[in-house]
N, C-alpha and C positions, 0 to 999 in steps of 0.2 A: 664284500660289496661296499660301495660308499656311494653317500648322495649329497648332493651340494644344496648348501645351507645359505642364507645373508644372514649375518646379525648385526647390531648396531651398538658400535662400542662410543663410550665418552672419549674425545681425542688423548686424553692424559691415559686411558689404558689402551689402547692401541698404540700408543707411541711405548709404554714400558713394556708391555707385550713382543713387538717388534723387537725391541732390544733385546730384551731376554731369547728373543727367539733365537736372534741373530750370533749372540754370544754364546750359545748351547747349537750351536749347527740343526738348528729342526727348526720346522716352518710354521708361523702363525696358527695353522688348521690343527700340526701335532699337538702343540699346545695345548688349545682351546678342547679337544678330543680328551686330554689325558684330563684335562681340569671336571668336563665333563662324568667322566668316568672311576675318578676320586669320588663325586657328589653321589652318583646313582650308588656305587659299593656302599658309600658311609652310608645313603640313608636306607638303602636293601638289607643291610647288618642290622641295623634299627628295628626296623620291623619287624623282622625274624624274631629279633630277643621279644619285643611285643606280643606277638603271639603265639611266643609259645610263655609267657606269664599267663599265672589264671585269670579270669578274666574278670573284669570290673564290671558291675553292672551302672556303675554312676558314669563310664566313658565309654560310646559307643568307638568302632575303631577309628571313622572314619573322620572322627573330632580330635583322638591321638592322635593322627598322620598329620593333619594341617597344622597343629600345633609344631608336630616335629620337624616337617619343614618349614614354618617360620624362624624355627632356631637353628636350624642347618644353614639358610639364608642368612640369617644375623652373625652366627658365627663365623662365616666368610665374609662378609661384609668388615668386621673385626680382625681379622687376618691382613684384610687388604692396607688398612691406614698406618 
């Protein structure tokens, strides 16, 4: 099943986007889907290992998780330039 989405890209990645897409025969949505789906594995692997370490009583989980995707976010943010 699929649902249709809008997102709002800055013109400089929409245009390298398209390109890439265009150059790889798949279409802007495949793309954007696989980019997606890289993000949710990496930080789903994340968590996992998190809980199953023993557990910290100075971090509850839910102050781990934002932290770890604040760095999931940076760390692609750093990829991109």
């Amino acid at each position: 099943m699929v649902t249709k989405a809008t997102i709002y890209l800055n013109v400089r990645l929409h245009r390298a986007a398209k390109k890439l897409a265009a150059e790889t025969n798949r279409t802007l949505s495949d793309l954007i889907a696989e980019g997606l789906h890289e993000i949710l594995r990496e930080v789903s692997s994340e968590v996992k290992a998190i809980r199953k370490r023993p557990s910290d009583p100075s971090k509850n989980i839910e102050t781990v998780l934002k932290g770890l995707e604040r760095g999931v976010l940076r760390r692609r943010k750093g990829r991109k330039k």
